[in-house]
C-alpha positions as CSV (number, residue, x, y, z in Angstrom):
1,X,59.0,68.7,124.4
2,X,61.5,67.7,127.3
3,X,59.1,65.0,128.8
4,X,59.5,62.9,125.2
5,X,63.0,62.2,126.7
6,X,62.1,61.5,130.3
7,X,61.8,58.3,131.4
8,X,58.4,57.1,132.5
9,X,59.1,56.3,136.0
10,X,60.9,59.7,136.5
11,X,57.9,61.7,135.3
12,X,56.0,59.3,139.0
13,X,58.6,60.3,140.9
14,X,58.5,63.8,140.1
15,X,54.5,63.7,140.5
16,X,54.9,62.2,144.0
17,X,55.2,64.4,147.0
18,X,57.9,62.5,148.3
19,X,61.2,62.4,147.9
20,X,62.5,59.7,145.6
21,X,65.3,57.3,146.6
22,X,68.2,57.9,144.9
23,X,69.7,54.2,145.0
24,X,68.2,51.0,143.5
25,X,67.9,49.3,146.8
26,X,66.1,51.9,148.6
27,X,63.9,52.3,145.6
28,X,63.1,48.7,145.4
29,X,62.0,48.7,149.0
30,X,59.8,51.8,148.7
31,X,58.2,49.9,145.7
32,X,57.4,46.9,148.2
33,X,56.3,48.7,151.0
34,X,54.1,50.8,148.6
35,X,53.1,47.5,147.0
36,X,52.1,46.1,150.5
37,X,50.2,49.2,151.7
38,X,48.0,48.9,148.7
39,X,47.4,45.0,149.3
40,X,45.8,46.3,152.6
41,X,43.6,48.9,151.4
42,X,42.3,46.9,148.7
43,X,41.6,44.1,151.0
């Protein structure tokens, strides 16, 4: 039961195809171009 201690948002990362960024800055921007591109589809 290893994924009872993994964080939530570790367990995406690991599902996505792409390679995470490892700092908090670059993570945050991935989130808002991610964020963005979905505005536009949904539109």
């Amino acid at each position: 039961m290893e994924d009872a201690a993994t964080p939530v948002s570790a367990q995406k990362q690991a599902a996505s195809p792409r390679r995470a960024p490892s700092q908090q800055r670059s993570r945050e921007r991935v989130e808002r171009m991610l964020a963005a591109a979905s505005a536009l589809i949904a539109e």
